[in-house]
N, C-alpha and C positions, 0 to 999 in steps of 0.2 A: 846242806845236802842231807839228804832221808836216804838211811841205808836199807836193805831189804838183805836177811839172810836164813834160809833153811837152817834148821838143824838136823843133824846126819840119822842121831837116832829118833827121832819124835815121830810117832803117827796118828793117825786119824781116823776113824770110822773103820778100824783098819786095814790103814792104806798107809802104806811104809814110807816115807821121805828118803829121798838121797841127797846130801849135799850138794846146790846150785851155787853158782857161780853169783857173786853179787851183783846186787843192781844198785846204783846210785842215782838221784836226780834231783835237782833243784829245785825248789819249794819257795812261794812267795811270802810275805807276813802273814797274811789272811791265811793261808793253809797252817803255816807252823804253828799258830795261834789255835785254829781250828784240831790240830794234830794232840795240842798240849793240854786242850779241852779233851778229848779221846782218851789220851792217856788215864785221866782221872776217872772219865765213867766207865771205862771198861776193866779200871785197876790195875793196869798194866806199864811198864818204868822203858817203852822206847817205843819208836816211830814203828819198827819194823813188826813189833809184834801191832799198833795198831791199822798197819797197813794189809797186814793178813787178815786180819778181823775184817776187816774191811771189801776185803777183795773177795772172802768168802760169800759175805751178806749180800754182794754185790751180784755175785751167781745164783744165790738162790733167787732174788729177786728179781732175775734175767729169766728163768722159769716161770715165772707166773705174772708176765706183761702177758699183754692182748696182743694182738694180731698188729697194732699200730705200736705197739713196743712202748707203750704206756704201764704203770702198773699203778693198781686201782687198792687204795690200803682203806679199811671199813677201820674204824676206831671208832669204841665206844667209851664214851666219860657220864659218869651220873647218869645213868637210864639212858643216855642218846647217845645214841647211832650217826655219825656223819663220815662221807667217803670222800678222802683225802687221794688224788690222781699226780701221782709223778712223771711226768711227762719223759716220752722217749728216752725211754734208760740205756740203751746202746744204737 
């Protein structure tokens, strides 16, 4: 199980937190796996902090889909330019 918990004093952009009730939910291999890989590139030691990460990136990137709720990522590697399309994000 993957816990999820606010901390009472932390803020953000500031924007004060209050302590939430937890959330818990069950998670397959492939996700724990996926979670554990997280953990490492975002340098961070539990699920919940890389579920907030996550859940962040996940709004901004709900901002800046298209009209079809696609979001459209331009990456550039060595001089080139190629657009990477993530399909229907919500």
């Amino acid at each position: 199980m993957a816990h999820i918990e606010e901390d009472a004093a932390e803020t953000h952009n500031g924007l004060a937190r209050k302590r939430l009730n937890q959330t818990s939910f069950e998670v397959d291999e492939l996700t724990r796996v996926a979670l554990d890989e997280l953990k490492k590139v975002y340098g961070v030691s539990s699920n919940a902090a890389v579920m907030k990460r996550a859940v962040r990136i996940a709004l901004i990137a709900s901002r800046y889909a298209d009209q079809n709720k696609d979001l459209h990522l331009l990456i550039e590697e060595d001089g080139t330019k190629r657009e990477i399309i993530v399909p229907q994000l919500y």
